[in-house]
The first five atom37 places (N, CA, C, CB, O) and aatype in JSON, in Angstrom:
{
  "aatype": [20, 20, 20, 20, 20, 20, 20, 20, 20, 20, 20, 20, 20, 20, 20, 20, 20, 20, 20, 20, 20, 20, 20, 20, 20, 20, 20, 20, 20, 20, 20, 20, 20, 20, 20, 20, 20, 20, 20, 20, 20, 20, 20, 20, 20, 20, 20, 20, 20, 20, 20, 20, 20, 20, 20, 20, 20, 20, 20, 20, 20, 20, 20, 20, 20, 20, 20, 20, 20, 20, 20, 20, 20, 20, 20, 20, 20, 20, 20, 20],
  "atom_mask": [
    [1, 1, 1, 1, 1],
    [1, 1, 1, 1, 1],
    [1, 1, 1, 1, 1],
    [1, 1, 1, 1, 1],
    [1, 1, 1, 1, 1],
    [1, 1, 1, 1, 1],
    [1, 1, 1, 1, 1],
    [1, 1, 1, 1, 1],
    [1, 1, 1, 1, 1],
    [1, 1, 1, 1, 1],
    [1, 1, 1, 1, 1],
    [1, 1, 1, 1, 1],
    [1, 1, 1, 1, 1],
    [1, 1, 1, 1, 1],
    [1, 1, 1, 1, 1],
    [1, 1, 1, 1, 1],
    [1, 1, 1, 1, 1],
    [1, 1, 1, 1, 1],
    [1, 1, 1, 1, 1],
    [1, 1, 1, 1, 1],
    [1, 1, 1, 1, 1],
    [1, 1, 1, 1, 1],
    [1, 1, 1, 1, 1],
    [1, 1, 1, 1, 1],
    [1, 1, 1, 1, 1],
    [1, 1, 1, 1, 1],
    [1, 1, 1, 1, 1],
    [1, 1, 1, 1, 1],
    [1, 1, 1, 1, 1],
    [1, 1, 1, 1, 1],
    [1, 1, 1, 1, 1],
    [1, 1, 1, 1, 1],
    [1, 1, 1, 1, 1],
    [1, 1, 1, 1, 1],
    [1, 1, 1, 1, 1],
    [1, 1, 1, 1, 1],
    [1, 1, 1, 1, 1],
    [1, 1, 1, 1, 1],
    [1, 1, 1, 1, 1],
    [1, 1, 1, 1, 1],
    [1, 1, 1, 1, 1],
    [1, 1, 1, 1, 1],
    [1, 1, 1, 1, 1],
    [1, 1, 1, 1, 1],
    [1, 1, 1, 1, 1],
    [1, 1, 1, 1, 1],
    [1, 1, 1, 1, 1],
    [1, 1, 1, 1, 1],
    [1, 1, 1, 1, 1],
    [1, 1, 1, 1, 1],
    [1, 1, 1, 1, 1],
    [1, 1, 1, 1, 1],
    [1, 1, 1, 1, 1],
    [1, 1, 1, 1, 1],
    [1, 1, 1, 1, 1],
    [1, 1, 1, 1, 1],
    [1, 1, 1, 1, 1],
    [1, 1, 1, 1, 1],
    [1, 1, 1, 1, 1],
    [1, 1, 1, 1, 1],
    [1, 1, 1, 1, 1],
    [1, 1, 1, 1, 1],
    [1, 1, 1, 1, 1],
    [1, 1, 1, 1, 1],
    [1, 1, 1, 1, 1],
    [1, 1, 1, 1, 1],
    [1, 1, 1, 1, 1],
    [1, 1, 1, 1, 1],
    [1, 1, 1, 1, 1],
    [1, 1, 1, 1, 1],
    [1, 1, 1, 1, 1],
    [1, 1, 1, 1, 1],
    [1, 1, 1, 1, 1],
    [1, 1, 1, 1, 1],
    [1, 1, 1, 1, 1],
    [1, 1, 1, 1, 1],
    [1, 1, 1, 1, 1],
    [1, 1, 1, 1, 1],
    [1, 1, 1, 1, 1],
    [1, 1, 1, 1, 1]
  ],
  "atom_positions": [
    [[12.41, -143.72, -35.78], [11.87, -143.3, -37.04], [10.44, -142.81, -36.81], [11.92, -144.45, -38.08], [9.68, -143.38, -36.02]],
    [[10.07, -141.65, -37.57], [8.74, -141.28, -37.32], [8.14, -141.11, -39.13], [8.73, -139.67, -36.19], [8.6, -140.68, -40.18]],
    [[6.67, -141.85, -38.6], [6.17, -141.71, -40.03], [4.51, -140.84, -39.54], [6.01, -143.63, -40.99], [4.11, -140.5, -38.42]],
    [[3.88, -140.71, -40.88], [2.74, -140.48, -40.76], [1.56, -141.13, -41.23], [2.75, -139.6, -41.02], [1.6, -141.16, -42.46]],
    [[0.4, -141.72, -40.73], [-0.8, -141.91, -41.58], [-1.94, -141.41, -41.89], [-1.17, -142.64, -41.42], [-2.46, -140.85, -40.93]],
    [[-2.68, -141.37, -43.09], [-3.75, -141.06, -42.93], [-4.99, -142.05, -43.23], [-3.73, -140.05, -43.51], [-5.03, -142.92, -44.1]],
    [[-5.87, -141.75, -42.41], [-6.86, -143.32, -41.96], [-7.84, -142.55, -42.55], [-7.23, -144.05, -40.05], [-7.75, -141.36, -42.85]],
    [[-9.06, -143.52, -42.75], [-10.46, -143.45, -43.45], [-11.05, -144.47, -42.87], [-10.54, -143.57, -45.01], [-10.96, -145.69, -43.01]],
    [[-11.78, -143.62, -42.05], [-12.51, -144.45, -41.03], [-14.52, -144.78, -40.99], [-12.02, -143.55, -39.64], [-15.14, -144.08, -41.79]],
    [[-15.08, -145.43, -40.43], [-16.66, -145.79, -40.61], [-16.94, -144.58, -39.35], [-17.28, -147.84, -40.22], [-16.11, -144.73, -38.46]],
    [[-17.83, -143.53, -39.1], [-17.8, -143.39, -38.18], [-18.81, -144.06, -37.02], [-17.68, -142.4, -38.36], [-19.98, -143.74, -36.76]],
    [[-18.08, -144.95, -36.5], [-18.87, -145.73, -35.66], [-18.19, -145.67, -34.01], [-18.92, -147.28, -36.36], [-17.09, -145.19, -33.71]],
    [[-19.11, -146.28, -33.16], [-18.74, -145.95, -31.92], [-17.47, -146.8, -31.31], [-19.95, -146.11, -31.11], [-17.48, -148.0, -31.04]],
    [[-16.17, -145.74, -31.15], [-15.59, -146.58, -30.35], [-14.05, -146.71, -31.66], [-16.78, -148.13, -29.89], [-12.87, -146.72, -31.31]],
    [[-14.48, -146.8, -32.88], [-13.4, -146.44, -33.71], [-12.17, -145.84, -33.65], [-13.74, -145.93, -34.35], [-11.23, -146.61, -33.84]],
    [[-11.97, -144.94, -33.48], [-11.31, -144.11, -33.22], [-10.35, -144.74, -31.93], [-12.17, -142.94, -33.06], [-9.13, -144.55, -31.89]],
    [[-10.89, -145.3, -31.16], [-10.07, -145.48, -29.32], [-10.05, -146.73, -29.97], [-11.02, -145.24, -27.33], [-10.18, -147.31, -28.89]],
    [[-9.99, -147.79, -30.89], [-9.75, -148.75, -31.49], [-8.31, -149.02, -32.21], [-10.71, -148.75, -32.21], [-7.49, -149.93, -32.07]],
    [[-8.34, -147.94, -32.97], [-6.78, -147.63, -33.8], [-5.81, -147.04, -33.02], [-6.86, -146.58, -35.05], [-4.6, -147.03, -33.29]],
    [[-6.36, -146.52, -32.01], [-5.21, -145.61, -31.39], [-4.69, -146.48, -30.63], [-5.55, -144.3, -30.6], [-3.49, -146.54, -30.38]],
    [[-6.24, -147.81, -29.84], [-5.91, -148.49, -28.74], [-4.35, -149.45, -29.87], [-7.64, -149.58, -27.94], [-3.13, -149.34, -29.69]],
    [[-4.9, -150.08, -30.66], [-4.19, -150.82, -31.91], [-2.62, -150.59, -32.51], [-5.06, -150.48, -33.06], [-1.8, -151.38, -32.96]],
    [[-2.62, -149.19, -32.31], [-1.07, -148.34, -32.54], [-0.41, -148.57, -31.39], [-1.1, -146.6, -32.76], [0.65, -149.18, -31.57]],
    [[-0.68, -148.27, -30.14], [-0.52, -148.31, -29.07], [0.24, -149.81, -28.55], [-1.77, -147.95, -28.61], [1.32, -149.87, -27.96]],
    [[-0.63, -150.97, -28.95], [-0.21, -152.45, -28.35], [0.75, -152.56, -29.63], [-1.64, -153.88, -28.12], [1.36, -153.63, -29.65]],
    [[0.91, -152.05, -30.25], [2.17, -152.79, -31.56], [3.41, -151.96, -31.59], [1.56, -152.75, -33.43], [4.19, -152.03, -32.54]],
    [[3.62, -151.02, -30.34], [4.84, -150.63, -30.25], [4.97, -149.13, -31.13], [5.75, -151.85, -30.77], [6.07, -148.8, -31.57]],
    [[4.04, -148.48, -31.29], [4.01, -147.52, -31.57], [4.17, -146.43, -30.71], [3.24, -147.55, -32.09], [3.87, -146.86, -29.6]],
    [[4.52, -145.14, -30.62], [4.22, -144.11, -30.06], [3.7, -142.93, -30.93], [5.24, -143.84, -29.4], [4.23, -142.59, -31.99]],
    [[2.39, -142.22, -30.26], [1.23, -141.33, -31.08], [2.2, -139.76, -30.77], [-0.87, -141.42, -30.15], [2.63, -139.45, -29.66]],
    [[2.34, -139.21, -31.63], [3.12, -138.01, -31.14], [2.18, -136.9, -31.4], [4.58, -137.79, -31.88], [2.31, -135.81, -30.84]],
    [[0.94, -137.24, -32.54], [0.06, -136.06, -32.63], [-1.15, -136.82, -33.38], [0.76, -134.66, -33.48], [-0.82, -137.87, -33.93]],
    [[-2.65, -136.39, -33.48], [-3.77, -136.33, -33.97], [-4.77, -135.54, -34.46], [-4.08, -136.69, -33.5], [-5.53, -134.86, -33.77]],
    [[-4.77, -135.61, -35.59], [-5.84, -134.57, -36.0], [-7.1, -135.88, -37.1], [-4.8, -132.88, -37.22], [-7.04, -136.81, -37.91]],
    [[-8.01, -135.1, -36.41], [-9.02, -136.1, -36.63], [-10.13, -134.92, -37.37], [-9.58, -137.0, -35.01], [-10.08, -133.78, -36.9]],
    [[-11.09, -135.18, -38.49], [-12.07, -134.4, -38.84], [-13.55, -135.48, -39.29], [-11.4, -133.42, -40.07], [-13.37, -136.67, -39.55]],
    [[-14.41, -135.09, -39.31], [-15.51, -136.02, -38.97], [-16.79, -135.3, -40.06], [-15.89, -135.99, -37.03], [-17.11, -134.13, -40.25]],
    [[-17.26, -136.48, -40.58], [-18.35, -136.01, -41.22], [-19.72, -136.8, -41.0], [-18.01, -135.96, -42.56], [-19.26, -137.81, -40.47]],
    [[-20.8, -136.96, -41.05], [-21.76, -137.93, -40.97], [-21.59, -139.35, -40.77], [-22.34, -137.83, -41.93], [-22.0, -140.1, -39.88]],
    [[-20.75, -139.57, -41.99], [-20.59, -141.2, -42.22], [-18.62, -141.19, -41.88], [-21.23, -141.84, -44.41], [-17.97, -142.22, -42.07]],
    [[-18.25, -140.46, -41.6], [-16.55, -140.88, -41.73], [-15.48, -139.98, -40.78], [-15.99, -140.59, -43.47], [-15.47, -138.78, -40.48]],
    [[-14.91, -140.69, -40.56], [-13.61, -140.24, -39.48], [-12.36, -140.16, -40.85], [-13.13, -141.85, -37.86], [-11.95, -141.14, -41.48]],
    [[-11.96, -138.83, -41.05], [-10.51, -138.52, -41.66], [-9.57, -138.04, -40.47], [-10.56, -137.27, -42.88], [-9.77, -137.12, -39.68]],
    [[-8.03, -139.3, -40.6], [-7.36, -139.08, -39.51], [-5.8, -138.97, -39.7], [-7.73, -140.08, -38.63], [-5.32, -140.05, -40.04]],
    [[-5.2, -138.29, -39.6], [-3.91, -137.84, -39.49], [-3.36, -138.53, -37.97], [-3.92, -136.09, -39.59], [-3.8, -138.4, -36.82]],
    [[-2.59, -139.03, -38.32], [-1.85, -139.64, -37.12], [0.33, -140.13, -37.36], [-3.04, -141.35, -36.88], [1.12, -140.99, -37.76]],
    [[0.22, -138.73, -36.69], [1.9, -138.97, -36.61], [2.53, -140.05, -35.25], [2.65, -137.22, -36.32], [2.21, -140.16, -34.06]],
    [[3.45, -140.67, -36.02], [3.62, -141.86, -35.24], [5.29, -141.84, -35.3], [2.78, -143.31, -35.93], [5.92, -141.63, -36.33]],
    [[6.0, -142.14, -33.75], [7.68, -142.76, -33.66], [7.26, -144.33, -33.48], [8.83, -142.07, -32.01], [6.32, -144.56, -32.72]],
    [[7.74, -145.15, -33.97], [8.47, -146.2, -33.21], [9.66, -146.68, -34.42], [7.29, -147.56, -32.65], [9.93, -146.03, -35.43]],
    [[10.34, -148.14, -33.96], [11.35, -149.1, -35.05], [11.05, -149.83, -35.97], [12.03, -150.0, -34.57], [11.83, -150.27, -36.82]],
    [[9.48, -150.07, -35.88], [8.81, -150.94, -36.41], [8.63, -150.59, -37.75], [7.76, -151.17, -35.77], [8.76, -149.37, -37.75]],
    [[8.34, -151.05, -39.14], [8.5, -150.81, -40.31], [6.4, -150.41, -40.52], [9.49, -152.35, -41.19], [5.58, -151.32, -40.42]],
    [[6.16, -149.58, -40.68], [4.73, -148.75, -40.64], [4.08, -149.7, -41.65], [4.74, -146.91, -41.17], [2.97, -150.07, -41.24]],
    [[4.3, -150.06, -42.49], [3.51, -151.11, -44.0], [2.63, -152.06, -43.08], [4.94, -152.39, -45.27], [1.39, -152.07, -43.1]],
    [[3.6, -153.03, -42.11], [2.74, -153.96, -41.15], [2.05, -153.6, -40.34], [3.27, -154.7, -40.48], [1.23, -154.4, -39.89]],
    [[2.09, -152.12, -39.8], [1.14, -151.39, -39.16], [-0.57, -150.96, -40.13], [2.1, -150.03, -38.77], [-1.72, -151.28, -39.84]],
    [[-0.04, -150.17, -41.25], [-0.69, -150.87, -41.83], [-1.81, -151.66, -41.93], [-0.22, -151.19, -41.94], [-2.97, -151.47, -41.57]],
    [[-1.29, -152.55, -42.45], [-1.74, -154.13, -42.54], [-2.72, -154.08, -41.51], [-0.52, -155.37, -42.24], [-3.81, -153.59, -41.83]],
    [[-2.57, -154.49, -40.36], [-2.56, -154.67, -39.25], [-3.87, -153.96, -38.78], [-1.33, -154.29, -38.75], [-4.71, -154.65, -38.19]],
    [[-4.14, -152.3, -39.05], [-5.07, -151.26, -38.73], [-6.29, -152.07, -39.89], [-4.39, -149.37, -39.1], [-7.44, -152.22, -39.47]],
    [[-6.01, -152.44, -41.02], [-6.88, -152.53, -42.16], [-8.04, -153.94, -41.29], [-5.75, -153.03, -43.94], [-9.27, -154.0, -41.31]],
    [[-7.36, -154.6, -40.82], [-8.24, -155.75, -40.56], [-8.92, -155.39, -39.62], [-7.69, -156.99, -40.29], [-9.8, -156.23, -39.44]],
    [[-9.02, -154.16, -38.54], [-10.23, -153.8, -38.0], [-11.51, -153.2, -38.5], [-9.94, -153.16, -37.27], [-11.43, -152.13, -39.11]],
    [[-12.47, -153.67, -38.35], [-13.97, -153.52, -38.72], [-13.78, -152.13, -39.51], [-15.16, -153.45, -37.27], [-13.81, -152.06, -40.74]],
    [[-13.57, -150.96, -38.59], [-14.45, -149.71, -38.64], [-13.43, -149.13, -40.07], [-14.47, -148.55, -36.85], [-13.96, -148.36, -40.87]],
    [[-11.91, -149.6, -40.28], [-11.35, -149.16, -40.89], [-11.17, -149.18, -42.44], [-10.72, -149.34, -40.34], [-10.55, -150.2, -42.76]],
    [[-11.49, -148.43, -43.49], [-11.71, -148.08, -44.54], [-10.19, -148.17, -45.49], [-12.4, -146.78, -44.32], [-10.03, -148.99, -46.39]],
    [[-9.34, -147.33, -45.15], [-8.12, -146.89, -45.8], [-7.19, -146.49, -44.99], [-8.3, -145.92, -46.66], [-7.51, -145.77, -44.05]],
    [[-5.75, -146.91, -45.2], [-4.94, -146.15, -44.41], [-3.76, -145.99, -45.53], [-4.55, -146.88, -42.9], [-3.67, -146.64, -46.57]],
    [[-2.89, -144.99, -45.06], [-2.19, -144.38, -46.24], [-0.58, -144.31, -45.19], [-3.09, -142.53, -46.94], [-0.37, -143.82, -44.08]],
    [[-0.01, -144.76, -45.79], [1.28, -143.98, -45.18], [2.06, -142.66, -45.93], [2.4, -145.1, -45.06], [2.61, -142.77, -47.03]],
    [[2.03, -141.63, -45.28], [2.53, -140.46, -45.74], [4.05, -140.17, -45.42], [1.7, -139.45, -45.21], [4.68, -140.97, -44.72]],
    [[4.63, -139.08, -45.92], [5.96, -138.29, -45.7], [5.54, -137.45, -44.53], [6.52, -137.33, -47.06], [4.6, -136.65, -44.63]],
    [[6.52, -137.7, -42.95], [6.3, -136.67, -42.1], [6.45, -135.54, -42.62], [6.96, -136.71, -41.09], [7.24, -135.38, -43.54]],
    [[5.45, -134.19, -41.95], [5.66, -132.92, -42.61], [6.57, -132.13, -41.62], [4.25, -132.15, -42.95], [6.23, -132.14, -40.44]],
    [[7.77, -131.4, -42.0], [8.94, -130.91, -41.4], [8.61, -129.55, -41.04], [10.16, -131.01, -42.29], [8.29, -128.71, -41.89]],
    [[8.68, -129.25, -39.54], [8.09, -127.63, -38.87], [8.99, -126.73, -39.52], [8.22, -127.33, -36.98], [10.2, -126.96, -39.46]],
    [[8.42, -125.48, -40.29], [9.43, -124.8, -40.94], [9.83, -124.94, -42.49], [10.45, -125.09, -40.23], [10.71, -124.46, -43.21]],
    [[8.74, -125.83, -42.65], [9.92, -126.48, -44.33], [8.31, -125.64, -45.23], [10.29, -129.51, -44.77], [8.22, -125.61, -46.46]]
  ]
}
């Protein structure tokens, strides 16, 4: 199953290789990233495969420091 999120992040050092490191140890696989950055904030698109049910992922991203919001989205379909 592949889902998508979008994160709202602090931009602070190391953030970023935090969530990904975080997706990464919980059985995720990153299939794409788009990241955009402003003064104070990391906006992040992150398409994700694994079996795991994404809500506890989630969960899970929220209790690190740097992280603000995370959203689970509808993958967007190439062509549609």
């Amino acid at each position: 199953m592949s889902c998508c999120l979008e994160l709202a992040l602090d931009r602070a050092e190391g953030a970023l290789l935090r969530v990904l490191g975080t997706i990464e140890r919980r059985g995720w696989n990153v299939l794409s990233v788009n990241a955009a950055s402003t003064a104070q904030a990391y906006a992040v698109n992150v398409t994700l495969e694994g079996e795991r049910d994404p809500e506890i992922l989630c969960r899970q991203l929220l209790r690190l420091v740097d992280v603000r919001e995370v959203t689970v989205v509808e993958p967007k379909v190439a062509g549609a």
